[in-house]
Every structure is written in structure tokens, then in C-alpha cells.
C-alpha positions in Angstrom: 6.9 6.4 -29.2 4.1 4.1 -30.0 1.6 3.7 -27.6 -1.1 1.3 -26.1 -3.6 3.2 -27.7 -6.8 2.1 -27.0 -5.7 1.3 -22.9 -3.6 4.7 -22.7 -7.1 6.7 -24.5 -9.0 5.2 -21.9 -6.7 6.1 -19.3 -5.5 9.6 -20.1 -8.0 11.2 -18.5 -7.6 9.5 -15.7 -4.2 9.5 -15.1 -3.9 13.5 -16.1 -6.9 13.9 -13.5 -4.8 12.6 -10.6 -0.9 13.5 -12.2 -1.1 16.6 -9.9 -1.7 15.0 -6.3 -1.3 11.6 -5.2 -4.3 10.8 -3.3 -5.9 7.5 -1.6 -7.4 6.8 -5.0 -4.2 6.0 -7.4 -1.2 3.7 -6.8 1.2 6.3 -6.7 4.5 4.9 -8.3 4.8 3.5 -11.7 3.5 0.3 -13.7 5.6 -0.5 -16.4 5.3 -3.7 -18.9 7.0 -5.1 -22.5 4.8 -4.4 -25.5 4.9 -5.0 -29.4 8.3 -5.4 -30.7 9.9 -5.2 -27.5 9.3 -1.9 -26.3 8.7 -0.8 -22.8 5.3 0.8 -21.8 4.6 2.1 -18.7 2.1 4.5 -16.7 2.6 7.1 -13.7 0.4 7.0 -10.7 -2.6 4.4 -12.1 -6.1 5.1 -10.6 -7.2 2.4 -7.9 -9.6 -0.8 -8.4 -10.4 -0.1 -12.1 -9.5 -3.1 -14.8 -7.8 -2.3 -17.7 -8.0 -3.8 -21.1 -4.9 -4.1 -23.2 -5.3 -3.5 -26.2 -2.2 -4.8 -27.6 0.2 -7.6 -26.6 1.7 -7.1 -23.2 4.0 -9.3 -21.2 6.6 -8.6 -18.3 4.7 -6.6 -16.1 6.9 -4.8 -13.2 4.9 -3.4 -10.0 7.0 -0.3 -9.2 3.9 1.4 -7.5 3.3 1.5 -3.6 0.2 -0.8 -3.6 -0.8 -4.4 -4.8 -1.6 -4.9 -8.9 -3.2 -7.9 -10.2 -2.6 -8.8 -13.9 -4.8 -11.3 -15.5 -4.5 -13.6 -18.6 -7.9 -12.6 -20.5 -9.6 -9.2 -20.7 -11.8 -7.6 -18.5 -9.6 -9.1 -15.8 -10.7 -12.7 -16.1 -8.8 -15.9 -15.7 -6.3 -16.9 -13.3 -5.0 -13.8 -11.6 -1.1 -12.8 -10.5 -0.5 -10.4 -7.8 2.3 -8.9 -7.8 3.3 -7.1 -4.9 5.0 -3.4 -4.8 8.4 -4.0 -6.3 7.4 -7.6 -7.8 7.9 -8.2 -11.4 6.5 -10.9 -13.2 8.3 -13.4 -15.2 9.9 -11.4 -18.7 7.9 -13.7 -20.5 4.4 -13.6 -18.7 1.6 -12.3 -21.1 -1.4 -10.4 -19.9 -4.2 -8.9 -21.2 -6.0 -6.5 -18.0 -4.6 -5.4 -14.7 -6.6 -3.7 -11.9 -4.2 -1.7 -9.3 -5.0 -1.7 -5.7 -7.7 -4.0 -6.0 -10.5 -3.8 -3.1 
């Protein structure tokens, strides 16, 4: 499977630092968006009020965590934002480029 590499590099640590417990500082649940060619990405139990970069195309984005993400149009989470509430998806066709989960 082909990965986001430079967001999921970043991220590994953190996520593998928090994939045993669930505690007040991750979105427990699971983020989940379209990439390259159509694929779907997603990530278990993201860590709270961090940005994330993209690194690749990304589009669709579907909040299936228990607390608020914000995707935004530019990097380094700048532009218009869209919340999406727990259980929200965006539009199939809505491209993004950062998200921040369980923004403060």
C-alpha cells in the first residue's frame, strides 16, 4: 500500500506512541481521506491540536473520530478552514492540504 509518506513519517511516532491507550490527548476514532489515484488513506487515533502537512494530494476527508477536525486548503493549516464534526465527511471532491484534530 502506498503511503502519505512524508505526513505518515512525521506521524508514526506519534500515533505508535498513543496506539496503546486512548488518552485526553488523541482523537480516538479514525480519520480517513482519498489520495493519489483514488486510494483511501486513513489514520487510527490522531494526536490532538497538532497541524498536519500533506504531502500528497488529498481530498474527501471523513471525520470518523470522537472529537472536532479542521481541514484546511493550504499547508500549515492556512486558508479558509472546514470543520467537520465527529461523523461529518466532506464533500468527495473537497481537496486539502493540513488538518489539525481536536483543535483548542
Amino acid at each position: 500500500m502506498h503511503v502519505l509518506r512524508p505526513f505518515v513519517v512525521t506521524l508514526g511516532g506519534l500515533v505508535l506512541a498513543v496506539s496503546g491507550t486512548v488518552s485526553a490527548d488523541a482523537a480516538s476514532g479514525t480519520f480517513a481521506w482519498v489520495g493519489p489515484e483514488g486510494r483511501t488513506y486513513s489514520i487510527q487515533n490522531p494526536p490532538d491540536n497538532k497541524c498536519f502537512d500533506l504531502g500528497q494530494e488529498a481530498r474527501g476527508a471523513h471525520n470518523a473520530t470522537r472529537q472536532t477536525v479542521v481541514v484546511y486548503p493550504r499547508k500549515r493549516c492556512k486558508g479558509s478552514p472546514t470543520r467537520l464534526a465527529p461523523g461529518q465527511a466532506a464533500p468527495s471532491r473537497a481537496r486539502f492540504a493540513s488538518v489539525i484534530f481536536n483543535p483548542r
